[in-house]
N, C-alpha and C positions, 0 to 999 in steps of 0.2 A: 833239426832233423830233416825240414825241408830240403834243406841245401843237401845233407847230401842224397840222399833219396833222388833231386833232380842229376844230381852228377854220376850217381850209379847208374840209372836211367838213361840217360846220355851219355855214358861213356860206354855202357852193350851197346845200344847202339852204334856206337862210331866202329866199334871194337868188329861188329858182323862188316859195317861197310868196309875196314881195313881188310879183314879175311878174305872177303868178296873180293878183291881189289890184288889179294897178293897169292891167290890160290884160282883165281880164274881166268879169263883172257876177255872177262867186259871192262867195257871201255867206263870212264866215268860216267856218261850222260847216260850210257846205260843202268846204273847202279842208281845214278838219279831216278831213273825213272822208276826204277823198283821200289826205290824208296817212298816214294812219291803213291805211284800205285796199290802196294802194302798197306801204309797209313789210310787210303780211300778205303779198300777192301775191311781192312781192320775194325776201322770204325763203322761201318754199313752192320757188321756183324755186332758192334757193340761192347766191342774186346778192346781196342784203340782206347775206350773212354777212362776205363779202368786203369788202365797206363799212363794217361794224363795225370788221374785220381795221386795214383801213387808217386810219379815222376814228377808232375806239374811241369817247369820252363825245361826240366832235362828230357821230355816228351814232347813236347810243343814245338819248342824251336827248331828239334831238326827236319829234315826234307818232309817226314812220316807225318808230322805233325803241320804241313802243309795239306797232304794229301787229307788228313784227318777232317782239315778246315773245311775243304773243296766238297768234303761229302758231306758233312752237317749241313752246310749252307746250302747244298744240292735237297737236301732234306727237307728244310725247311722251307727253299724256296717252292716245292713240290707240295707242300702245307699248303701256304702258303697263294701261289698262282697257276697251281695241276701244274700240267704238262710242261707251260712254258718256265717256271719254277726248277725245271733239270737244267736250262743253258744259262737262267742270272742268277738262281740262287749261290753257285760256287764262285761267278766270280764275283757278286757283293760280299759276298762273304771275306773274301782274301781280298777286295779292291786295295785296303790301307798295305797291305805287304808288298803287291805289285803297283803298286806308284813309287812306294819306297823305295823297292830295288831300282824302278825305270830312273826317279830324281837322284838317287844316287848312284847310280853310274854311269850320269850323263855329269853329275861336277866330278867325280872322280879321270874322266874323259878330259874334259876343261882342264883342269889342275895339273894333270898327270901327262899331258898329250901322248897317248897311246899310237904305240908306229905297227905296223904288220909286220909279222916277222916274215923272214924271205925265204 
């Protein structure tokens, strides 16, 4: 039942970011960013978490579930060390996902040798 509860989860998701995507005139990085912002907002309010609960990796892994990361750890790190607790609590929090993406797509670079397109 996990499974698909995560794939229901994540596939409304994908399903509003296609809508967005094929009914409006933002761009990707903008829908990024919503996504990304939503999930922060979502979870501050305590409604994000409930959506992990139920979705679990079909809530987590997409963009929302970044932004979700960013705000717990902004939370905590706000617990934690006051004030300065808002600018390293979100990115200890997400450090392992942004190294991953930086170490992987700097061998994907190597491997692939990426040209600029003209």
């Amino acid at each position: 039942m996990d499974y698909l509860n995560a794939f229901i989860v994540g596939g409304i998701l994908c399903v509003i970011a296609q809508i967005l995507i094929d009914t409006t005139k933002l761009t990707s990085g903008r829908i990024l960013v919503i996504y990304v912002t939503a999930g922060a907002i979502l979870s501050a309010l305590g409604i994000y978490q409930k959506i992990v609960d139920i979705g679990g990796a079909g809530a987590t892994i997409p963009l929302t579930g970044f932004g979700h990361s960013l705000a717990q750890g902004a939370i905590k790190g706000v617990r934690e060390d006051g004030l300065l607790g808002v600018f390293t609590g979100g990115l200890t929090a997400t450090a392992g996902g942004i190294s991953a993406a930086i170490i992987f797509g700097y061998l994907m670079a190597i491997i692939f040798n990426p040209k600029t397109k003209p």
